[in-house]
C-alpha distance (Angstrom), angle and dihedral (degrees) to the residues before:
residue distance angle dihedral
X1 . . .
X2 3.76 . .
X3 3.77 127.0 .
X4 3.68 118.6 -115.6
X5 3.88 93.1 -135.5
X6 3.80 120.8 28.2
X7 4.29 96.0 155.5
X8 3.45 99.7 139.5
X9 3.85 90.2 -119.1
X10 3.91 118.5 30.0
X11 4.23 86.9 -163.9
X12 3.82 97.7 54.2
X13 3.90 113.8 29.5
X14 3.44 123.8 178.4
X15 3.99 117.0 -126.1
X16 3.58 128.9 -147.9
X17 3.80 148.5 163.8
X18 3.63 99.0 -138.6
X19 3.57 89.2 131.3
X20 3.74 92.1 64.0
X21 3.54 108.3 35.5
X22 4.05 82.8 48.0
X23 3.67 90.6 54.9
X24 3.88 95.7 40.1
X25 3.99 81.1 62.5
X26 3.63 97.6 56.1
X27 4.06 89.6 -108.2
X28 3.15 124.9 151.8
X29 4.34 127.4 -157.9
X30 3.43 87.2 -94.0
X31 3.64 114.4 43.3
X32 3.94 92.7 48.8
X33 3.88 87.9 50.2
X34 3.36 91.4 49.0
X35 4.06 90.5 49.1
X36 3.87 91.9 51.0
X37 3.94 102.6 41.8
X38 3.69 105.6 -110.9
X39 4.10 136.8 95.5
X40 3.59 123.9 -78.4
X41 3.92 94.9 -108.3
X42 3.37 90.7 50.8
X43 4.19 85.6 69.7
X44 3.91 85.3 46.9
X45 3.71 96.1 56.4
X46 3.82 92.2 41.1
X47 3.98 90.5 58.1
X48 3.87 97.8 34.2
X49 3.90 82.9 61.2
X50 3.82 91.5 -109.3
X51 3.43 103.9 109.7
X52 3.81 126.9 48.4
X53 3.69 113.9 -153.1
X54 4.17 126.1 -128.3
X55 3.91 111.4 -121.5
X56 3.50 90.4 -101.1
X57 4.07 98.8 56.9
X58 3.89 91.9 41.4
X59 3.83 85.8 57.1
X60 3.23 104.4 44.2
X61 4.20 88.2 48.0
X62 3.76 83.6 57.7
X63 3.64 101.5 48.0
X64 4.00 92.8 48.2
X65 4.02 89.2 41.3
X66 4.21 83.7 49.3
X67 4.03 90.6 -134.6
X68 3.80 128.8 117.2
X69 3.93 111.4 -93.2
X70 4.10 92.1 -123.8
X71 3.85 77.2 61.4
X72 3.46 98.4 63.9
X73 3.76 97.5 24.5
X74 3.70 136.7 60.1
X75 3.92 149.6 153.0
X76 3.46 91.9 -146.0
X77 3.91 126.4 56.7
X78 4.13 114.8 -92.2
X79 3.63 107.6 -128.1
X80 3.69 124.4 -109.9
X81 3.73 112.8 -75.0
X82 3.90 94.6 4.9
């Protein structure tokens, strides 16, 4: 049984585009979970807003998707498109 929410705090999630910037590389689930150390699911929680990442996960994300960690990460909602 999995819970529907585990973000570490329900009042102040963290955003990201991870899903996009993954894709835009040609990544797939797998491969960047494979290049950062954790299970595939844990990518699909972390883009499906279910999941929010330690420091050390969000940074290693960035450096293996080559973009600037406030580009994949935020407090406040990215805007459409963006």
């Amino acid at each position: 049984m999995y819970a529907k929410n585990v973000s570490r705090n329900k009042e102040n999630p963290v955003h990201n585009r991870v899903e996009a910037v993954r894709s835009a590389h040609g990544l797939s689930r797998q491969q960047l979970a494979d290049a950062v150390g954790v299970h595939y699911q844990t990518i699909g929680y972390l883009e499906r807003g279910e999941y929010s990442p330690s420091l050390l996960l969000a940074l290693r994300i960035s450096a293996t998707l080559n973009t600037q960690t406030e580009e994949l990460f935020s407090v406040k909602p990215f805007k459409k498109g963006g």
